[in-house]
C-alpha positions in Angstrom: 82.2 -8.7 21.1 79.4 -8.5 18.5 77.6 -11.3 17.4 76.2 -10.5 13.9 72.9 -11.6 12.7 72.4 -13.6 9.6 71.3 -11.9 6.3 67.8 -12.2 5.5 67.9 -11.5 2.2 70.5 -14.8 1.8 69.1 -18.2 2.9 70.8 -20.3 5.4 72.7 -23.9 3.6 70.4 -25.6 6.0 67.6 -23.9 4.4 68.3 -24.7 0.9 67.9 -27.4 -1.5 66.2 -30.7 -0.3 65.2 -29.7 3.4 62.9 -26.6 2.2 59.5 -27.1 3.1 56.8 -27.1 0.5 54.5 -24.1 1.1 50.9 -25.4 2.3 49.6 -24.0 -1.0 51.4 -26.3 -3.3 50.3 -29.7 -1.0 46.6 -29.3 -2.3 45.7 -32.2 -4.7 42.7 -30.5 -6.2 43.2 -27.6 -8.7 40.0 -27.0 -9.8 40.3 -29.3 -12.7 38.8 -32.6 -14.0 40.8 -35.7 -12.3 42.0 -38.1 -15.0 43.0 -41.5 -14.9 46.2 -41.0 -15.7 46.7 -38.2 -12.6 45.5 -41.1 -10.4 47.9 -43.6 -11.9 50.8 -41.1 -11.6 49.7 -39.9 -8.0 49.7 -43.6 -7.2 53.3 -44.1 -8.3 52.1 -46.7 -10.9 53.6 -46.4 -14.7 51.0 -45.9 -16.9 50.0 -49.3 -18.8 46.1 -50.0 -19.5 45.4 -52.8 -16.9 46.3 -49.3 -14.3 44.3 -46.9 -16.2 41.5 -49.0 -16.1 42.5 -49.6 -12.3 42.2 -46.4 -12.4 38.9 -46.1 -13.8 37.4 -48.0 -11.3 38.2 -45.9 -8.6 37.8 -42.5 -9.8 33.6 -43.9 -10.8 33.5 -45.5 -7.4 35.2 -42.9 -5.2 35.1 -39.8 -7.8 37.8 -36.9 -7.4 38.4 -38.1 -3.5 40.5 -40.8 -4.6 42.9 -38.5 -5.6 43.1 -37.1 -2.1 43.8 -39.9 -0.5 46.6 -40.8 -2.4 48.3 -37.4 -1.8 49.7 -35.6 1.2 
């Protein structure tokens, strides 16, 4: 009796949809570009509104682009 291997080239229903991980390269907050206000509002889950923009604001001058970071895997 044979036992046959799964196809490669065909991903697995466990491996598909939801419980794919995200590739190390896409979990970086930083992309070379200027950190706005409103990144750090969205990153934070907050809906963009101008008491959280200027939240916002305040911590990108007192932490700078590392706020960011810490608010992201």
């Amino acid at each position: 009796m044979s036992m046959s291997q799964p196809d490669a080239s065909r991903p697995s229903e466990a491996s598909t949809g939801e419980d794919r991980a995200t590739p190390d390269d896409l979990l970086h907050a930083r992309t070379g570009t200027e950190v706005s206000p409103e990144d750090l509002v969205l990153a934070a889950g907050r809906d963009v509104t101008p008491q959280n923009l200027e939240w916002a604001r305040r911590k990108l001058a007192d932490e700078g682009p590392a706020a960011l970071e810490k608010l992201l895997p």
